[in-house]
N, C-alpha and C positions, 0 to 999 in steps of 0.2 A: 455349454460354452467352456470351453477350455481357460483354463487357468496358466497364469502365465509369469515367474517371480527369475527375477535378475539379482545377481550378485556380484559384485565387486571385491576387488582385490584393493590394497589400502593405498595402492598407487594408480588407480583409473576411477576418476570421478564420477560415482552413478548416479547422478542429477537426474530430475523428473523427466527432462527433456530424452535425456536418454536412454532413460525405461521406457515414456510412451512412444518412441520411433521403434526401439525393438519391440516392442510389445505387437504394434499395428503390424509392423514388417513381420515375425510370425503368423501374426493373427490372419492377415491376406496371402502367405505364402503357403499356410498348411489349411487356408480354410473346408480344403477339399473333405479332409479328415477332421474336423474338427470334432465330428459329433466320436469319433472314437477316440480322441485324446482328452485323459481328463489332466493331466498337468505339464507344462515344460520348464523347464528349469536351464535360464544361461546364467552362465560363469565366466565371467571376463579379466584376464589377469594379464598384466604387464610383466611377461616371465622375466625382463633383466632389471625392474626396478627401475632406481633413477640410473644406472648406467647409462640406457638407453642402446640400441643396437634395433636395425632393419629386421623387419617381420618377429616384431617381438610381442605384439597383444593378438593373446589366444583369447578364443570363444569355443567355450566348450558347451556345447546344446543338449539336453537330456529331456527325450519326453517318453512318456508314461502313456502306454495305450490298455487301454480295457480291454485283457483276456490275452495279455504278448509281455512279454520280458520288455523293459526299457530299452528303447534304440538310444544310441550316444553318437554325434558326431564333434569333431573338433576341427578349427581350422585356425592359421597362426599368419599375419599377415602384418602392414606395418602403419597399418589403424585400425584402432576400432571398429570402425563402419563396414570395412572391407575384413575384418573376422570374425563378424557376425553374418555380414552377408555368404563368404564362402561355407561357414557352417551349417546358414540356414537351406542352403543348396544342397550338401551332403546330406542334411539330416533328411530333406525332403525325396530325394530319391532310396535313402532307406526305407523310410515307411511306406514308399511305393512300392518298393520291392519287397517288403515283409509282410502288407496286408494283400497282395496279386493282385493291384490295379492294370498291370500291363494286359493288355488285349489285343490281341489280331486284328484284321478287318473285318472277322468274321464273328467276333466276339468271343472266340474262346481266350482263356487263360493262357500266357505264354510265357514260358521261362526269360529270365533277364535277358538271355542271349537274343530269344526273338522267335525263333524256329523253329524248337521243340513244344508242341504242345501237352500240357499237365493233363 
């Protein structure tokens, strides 16, 4: 089971509420992989402060696979919900594409592109 820690910045309130929504929404978005993920780690920062300003809270996603360097996605949007969810998107087509889930109809392996076989 993957492991799963949130961290906030001193201007976006990380309430229990909004650990377990991101937590489950990883946990169901990467369960494919989960047995090769031993940690993810989001970072959530309100880049202008109280200024405030459009697409200003980043989510930064970092997870930790068994036997691979760390994949990192980030996405910067102008909630919360919707910078975690674009992240968790990025992140999850990285690790598709770093462990070669992509497959043909034929079952081989196939480059990102599609049409080159490895």
């Amino acid at each position: 089971m993957m492991q799963i820690q949130v961290t906030t910045d001193n201007h976006i309130h990380g309430g229990e509420r909004l650990i377990a929504d991101i937590s489950e929404g990883l946990q169901g978005a990467l369960k494919r992989y989960d047995h090769q993920i031993t940690r993810v780690e989001v970072h959530l920062a309100d880049v202008n402060g109280p200024k405030g300003a459009d697409n200003d809270k980043r989510c930064l996603i970092e997870a930790r696979l068994a036997g691979h360097q760390p994949i990192v996605a980030s996405h910067q949007a102008a909630t919360v919900d919707e910078s975690v969810e674009g992240a968790s998107d990025k992140l999850f087509r990285a690790i598709e594409t770093t462990l070669g889930r992509l497959h043909d109809a034929k079952g081989h392996k196939t480059s990102a592109g599609g049409d080159q076989v490895i």
